[in-house]
MARPA-61452 format. One record per residue: x, y, z of N, C-alpha, C, O in turn; residue in one letter; residue number from 1. Coordinates in nm, 4 decimals, decimal comma. Each point is the difference from the previous one (the first is absolute). Layout:
(pt (X Y Z) (X Y Z) (X Y Z) (X Y Z) "A" NUM);
...
END
This chain:
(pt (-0,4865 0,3401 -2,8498) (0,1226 0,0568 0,0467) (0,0482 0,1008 -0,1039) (0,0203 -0,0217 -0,1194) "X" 1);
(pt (-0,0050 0,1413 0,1898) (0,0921 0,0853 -0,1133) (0,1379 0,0270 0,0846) (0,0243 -0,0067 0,1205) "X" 2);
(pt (0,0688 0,0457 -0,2534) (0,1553 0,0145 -0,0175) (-0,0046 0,1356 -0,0293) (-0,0248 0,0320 -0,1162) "X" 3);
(pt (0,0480 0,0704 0,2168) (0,0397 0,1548 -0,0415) (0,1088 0,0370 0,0279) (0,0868 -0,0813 0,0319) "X" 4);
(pt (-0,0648 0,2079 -0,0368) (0,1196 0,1029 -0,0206) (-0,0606 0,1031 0,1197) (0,0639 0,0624 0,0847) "X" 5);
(pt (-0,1833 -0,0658 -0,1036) (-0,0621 0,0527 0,1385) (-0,0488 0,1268 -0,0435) (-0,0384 0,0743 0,0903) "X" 6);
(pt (0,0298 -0,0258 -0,2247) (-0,0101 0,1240 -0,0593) (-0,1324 0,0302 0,0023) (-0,0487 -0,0471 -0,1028) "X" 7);
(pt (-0,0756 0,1290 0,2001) (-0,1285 0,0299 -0,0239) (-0,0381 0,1485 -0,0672) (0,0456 0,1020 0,0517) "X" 8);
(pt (-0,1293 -0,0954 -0,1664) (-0,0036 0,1076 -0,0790) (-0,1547 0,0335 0,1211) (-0,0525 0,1060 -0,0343) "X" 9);
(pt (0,0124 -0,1411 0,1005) (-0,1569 0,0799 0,0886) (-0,0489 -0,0852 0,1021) (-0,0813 -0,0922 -0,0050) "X" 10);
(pt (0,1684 0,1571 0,1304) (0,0108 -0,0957 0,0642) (-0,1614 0,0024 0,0965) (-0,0152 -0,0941 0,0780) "X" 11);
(pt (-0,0919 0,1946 -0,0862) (-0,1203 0,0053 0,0362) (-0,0624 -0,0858 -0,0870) (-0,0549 -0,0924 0,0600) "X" 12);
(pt (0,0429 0,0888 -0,1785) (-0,0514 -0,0757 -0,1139) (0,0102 -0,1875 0,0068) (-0,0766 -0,0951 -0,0153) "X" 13);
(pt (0,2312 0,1205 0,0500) (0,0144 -0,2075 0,0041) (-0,0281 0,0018 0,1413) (-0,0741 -0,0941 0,0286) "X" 14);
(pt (0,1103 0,1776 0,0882) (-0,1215 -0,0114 0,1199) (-0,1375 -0,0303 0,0205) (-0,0577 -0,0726 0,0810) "X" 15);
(pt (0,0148 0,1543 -0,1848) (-0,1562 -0,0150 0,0262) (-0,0499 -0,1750 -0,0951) (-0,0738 -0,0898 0,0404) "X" 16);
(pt (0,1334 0,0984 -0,1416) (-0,0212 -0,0903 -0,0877) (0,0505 -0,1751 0,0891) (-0,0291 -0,1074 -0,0527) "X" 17);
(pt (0,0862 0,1144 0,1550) (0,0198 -0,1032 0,0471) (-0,0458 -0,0036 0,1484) (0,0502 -0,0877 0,0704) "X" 18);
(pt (-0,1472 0,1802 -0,0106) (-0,0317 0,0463 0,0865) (-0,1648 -0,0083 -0,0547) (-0,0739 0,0254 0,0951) "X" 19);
(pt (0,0294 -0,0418 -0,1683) (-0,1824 -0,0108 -0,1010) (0,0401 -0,1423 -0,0164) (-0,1068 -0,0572 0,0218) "X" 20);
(pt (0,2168 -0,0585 -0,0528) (-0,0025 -0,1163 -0,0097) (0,0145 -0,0608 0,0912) (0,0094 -0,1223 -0,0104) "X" 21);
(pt (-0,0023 0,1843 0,1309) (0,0670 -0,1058 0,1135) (-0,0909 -0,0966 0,0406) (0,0519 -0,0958 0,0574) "X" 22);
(pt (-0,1975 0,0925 -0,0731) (-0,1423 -0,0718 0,0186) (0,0113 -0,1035 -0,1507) (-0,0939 -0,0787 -0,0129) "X" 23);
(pt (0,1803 0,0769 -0,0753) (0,0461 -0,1348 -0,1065) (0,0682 -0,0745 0,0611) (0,0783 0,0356 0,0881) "X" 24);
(pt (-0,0989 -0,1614 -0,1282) (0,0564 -0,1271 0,0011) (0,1347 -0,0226 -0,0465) (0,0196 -0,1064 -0,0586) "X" 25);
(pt (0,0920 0,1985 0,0758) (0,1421 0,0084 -0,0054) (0,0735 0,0278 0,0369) (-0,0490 0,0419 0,1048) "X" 26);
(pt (0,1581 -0,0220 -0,0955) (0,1259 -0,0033 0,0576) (0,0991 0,0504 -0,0699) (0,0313 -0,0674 -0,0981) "X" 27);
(pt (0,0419 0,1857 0,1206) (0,1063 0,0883 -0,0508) (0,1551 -0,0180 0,0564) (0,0383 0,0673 0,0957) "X" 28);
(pt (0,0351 -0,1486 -0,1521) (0,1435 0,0314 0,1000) (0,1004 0,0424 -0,1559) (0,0175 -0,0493 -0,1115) "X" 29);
(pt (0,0191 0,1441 0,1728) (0,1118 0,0788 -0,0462) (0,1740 0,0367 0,0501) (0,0421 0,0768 0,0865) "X" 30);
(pt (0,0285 -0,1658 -0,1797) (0,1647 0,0193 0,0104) (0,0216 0,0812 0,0035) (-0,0888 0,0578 -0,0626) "X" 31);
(pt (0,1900 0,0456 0,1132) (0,0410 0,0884 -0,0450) (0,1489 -0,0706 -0,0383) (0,0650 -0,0882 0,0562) "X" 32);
(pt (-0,0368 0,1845 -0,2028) (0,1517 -0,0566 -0,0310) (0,0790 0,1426 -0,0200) (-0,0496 0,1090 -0,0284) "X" 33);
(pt (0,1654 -0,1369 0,0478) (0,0931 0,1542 -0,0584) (0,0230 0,0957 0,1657) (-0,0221 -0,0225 0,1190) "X" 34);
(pt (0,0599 0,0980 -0,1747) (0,0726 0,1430 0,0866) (-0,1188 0,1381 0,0144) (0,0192 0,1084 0,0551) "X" 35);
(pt (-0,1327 -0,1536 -0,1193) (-0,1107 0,0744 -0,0116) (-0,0361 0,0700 0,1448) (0,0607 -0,0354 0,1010) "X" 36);
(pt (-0,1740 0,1477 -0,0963) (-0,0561 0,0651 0,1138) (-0,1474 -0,1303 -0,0055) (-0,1001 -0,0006 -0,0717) "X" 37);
(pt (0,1395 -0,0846 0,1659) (-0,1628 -0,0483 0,0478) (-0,0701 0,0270 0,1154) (-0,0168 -0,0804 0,0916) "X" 38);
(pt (-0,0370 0,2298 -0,0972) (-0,0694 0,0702 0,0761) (-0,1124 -0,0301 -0,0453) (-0,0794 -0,0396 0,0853) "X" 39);
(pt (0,0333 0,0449 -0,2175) (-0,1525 -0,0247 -0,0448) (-0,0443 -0,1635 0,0376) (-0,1133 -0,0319 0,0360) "X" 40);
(pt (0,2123 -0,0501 -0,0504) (-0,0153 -0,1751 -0,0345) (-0,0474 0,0425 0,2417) (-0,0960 -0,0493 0,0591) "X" 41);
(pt (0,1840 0,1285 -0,0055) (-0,0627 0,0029 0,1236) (-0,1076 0,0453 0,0525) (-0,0664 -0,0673 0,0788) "X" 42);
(pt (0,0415 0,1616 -0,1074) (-0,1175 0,0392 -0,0154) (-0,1235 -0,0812 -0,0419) (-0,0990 -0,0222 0,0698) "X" 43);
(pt (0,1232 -0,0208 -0,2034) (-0,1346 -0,1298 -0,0387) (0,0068 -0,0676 0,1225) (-0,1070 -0,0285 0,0539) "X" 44);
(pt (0,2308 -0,0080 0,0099) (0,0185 -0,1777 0,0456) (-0,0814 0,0597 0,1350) (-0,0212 -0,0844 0,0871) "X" 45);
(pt (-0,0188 0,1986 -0,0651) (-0,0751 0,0824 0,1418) (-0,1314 -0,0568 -0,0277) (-0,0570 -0,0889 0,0633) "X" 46);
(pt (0,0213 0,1445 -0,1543) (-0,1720 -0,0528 -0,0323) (-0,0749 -0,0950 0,0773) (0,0537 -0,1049 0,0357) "X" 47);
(pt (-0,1528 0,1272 -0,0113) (-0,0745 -0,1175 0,1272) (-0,1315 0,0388 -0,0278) (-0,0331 0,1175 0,0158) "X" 48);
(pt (-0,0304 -0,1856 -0,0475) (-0,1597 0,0805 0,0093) (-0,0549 -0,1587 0,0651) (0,0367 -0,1171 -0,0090) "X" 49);
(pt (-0,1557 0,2009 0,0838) (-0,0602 -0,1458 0,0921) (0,0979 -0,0966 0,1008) (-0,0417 -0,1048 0,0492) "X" 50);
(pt (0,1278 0,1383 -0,0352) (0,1280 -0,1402 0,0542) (0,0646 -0,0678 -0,1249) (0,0564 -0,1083 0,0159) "X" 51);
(pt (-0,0618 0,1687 -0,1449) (0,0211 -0,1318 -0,1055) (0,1000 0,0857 -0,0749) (-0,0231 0,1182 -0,0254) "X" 52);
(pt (0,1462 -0,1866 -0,0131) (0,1466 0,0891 -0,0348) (-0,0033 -0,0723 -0,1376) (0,0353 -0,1166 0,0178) "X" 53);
(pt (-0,0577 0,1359 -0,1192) (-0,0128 -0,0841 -0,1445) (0,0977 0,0286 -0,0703) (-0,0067 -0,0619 -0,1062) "X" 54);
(pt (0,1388 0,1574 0,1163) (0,1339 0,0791 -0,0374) (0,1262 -0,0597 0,0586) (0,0222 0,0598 0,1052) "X" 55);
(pt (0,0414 -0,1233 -0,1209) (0,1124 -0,0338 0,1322) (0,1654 0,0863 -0,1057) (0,0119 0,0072 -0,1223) "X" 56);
(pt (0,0423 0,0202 0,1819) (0,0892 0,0867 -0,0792) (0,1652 -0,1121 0,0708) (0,0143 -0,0086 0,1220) "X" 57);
(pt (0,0681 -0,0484 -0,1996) (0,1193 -0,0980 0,0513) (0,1106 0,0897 -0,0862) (0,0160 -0,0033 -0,1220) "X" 58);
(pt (0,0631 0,0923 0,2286) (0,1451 0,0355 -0,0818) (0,0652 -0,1298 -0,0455) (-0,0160 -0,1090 0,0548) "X" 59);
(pt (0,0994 0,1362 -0,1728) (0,0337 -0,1442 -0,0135) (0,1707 0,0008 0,0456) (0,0613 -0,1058 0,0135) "X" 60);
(pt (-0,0120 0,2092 0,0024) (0,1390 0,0074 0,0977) (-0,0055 0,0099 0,1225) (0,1015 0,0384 0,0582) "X" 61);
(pt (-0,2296 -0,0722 0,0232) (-0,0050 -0,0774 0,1516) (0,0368 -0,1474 -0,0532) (0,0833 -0,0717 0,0555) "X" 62);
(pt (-0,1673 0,0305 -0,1878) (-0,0164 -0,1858 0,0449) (0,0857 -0,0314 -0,1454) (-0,0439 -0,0959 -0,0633) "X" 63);
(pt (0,1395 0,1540 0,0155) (0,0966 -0,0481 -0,1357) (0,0562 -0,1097 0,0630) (0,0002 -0,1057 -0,0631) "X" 64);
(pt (0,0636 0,1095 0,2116) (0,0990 -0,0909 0,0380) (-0,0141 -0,1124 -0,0011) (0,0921 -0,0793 -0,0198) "X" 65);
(pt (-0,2375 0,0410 0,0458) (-0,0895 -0,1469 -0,0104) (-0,1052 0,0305 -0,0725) (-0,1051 0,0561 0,0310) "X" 66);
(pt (0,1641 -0,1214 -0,1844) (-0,1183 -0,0011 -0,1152) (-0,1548 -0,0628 0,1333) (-0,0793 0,0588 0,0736) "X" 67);
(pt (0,0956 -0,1389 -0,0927) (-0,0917 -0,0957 0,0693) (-0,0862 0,0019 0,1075) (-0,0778 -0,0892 0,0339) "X" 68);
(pt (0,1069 0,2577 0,0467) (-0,0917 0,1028 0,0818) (-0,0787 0,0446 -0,1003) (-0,1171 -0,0377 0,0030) "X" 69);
(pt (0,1521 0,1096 -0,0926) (-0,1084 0,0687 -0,0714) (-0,1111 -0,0930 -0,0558) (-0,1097 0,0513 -0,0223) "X" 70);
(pt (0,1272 -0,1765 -0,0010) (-0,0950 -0,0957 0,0129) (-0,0872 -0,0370 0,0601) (-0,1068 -0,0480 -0,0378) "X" 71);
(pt (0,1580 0,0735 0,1697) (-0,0631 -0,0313 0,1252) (-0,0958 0,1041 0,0487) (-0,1203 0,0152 0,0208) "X" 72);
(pt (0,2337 0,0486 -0,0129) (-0,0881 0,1514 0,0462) (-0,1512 0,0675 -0,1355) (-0,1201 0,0244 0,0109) "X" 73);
(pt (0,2092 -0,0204 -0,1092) (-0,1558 -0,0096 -0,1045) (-0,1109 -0,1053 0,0392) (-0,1074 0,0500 0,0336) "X" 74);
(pt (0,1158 -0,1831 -0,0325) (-0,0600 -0,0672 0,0135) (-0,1260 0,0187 0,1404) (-0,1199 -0,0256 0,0114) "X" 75);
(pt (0,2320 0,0869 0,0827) (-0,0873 0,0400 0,1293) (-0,0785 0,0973 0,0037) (-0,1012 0,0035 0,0700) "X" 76);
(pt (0,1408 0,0880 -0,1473) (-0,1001 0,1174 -0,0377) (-0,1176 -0,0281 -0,0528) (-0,1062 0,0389 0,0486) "X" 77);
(pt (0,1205 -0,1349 -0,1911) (-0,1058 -0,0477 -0,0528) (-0,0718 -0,0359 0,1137) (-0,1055 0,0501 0,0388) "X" 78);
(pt (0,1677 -0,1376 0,0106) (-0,1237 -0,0791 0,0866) (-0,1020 0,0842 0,1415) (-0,1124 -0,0123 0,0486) "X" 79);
(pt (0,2239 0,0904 -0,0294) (-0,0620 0,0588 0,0922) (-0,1348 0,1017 -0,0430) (-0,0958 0,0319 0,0704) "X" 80);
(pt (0,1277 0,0069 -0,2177) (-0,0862 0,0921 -0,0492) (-0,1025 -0,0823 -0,0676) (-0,0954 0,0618 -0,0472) "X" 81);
(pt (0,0980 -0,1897 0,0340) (-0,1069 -0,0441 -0,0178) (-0,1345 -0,0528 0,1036) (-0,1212 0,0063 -0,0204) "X" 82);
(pt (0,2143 -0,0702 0,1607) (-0,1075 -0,0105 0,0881) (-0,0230 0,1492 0,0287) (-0,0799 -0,0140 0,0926) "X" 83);
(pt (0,0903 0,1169 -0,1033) (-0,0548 0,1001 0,0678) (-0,1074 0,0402 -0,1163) (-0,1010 0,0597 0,0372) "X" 84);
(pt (0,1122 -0,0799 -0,1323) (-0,0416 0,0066 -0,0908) (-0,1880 -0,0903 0,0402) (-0,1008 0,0685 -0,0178) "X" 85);
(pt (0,0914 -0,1741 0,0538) (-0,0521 -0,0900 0,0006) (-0,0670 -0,0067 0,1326) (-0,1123 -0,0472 0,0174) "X" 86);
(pt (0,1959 0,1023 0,0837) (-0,0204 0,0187 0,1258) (-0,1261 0,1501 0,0454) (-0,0764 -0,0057 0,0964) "X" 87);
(pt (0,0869 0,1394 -0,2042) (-0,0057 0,0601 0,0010) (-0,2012 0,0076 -0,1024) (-0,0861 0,0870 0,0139) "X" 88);
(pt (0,0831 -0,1744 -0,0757) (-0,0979 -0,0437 -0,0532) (-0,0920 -0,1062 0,0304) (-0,1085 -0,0219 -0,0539) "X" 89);
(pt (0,1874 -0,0672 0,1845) (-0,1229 -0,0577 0,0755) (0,0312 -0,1886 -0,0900) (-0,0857 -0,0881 0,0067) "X" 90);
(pt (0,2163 0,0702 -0,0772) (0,0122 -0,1167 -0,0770) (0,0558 -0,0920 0,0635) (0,1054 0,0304 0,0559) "X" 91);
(pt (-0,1482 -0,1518 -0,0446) (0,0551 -0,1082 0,1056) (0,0510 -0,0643 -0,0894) (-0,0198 0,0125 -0,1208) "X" 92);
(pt (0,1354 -0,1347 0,2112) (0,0746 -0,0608 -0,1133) (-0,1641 -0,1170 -0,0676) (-0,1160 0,0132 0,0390) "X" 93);
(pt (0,1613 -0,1034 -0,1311) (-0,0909 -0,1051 -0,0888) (0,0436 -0,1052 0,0706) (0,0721 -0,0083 0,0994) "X" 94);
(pt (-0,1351 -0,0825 -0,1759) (0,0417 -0,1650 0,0429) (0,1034 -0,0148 -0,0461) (0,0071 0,0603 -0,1071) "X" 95);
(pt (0,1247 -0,1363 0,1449) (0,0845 -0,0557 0,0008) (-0,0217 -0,0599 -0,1695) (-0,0967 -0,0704 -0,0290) "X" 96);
(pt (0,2315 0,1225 -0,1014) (-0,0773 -0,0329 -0,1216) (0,1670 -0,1442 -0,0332) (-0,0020 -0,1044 -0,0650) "X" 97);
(pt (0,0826 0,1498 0,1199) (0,1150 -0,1241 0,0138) (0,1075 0,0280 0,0794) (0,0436 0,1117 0,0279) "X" 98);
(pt (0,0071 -0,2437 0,0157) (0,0887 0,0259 0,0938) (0,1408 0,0516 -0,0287) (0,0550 0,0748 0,0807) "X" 99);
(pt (0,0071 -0,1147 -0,1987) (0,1491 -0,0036 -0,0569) (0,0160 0,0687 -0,1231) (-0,0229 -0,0795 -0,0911) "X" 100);
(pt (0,0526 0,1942 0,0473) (-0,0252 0,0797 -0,1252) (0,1367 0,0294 0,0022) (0,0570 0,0625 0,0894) "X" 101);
(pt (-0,0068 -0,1082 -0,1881) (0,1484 0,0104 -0,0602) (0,0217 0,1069 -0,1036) (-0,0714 -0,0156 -0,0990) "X" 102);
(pt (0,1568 0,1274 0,0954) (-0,0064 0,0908 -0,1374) (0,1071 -0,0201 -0,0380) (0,0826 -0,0287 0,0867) "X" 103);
(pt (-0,0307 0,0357 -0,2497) (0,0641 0,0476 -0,0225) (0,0370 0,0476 -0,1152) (-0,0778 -0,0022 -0,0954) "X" 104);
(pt (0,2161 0,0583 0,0847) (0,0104 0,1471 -0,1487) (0,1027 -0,0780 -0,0366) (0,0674 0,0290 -0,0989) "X" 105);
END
């Protein structure tokens, strides 16, 4: 997850550069914070190569009002960009490795 201001110094450059990774095993979601122009953070969040969106771009003054969306909504991105991720490479889920996995910070 990154936290910006939304400020892109080349916006062909972090295009292409996340547009040559979209076939990696990751997942990009990006806040936007502040009063900034996020035209570039929209632009990335366009990117699609193959069906697979690996950029997700979240203003964060749509979801300030409920800390606890941007949670959610990050979280869904991840996930979504990972089965496509997986989906897109032919990867089935594994055997079942436990039932009850508790985290915490």
């Amino acid at each position: 997850m990154i936290i910006t201001d939304g400020k892109l110094e080349d916006f062909t450059k972090e295009g292409r550069t996340i547009y040559d990774a979209n076939d990696a095993p990751m997942s990009i979601v990006a806040v936007g914070v502040g009063s900034a122009d996020f035209t570039g953070m929209r632009y990335l969040n366009d990117i699609d190569r193959n069906g697979r969106k690996m950029f997700n771009f979240l203003p964060y003054d749509v979801l300030k009002s409920n800390p606890r969306m941007i949670e959610k909504v990050t979280m869904e991105k991840v996930s979504e960009q990972l089965v496509q991720y997986f989906t897109s490479h032919g990867i089935k889920p594994g055997k079942k490795v436990a039932k009850d996995i508790v985290f915490s910070f």
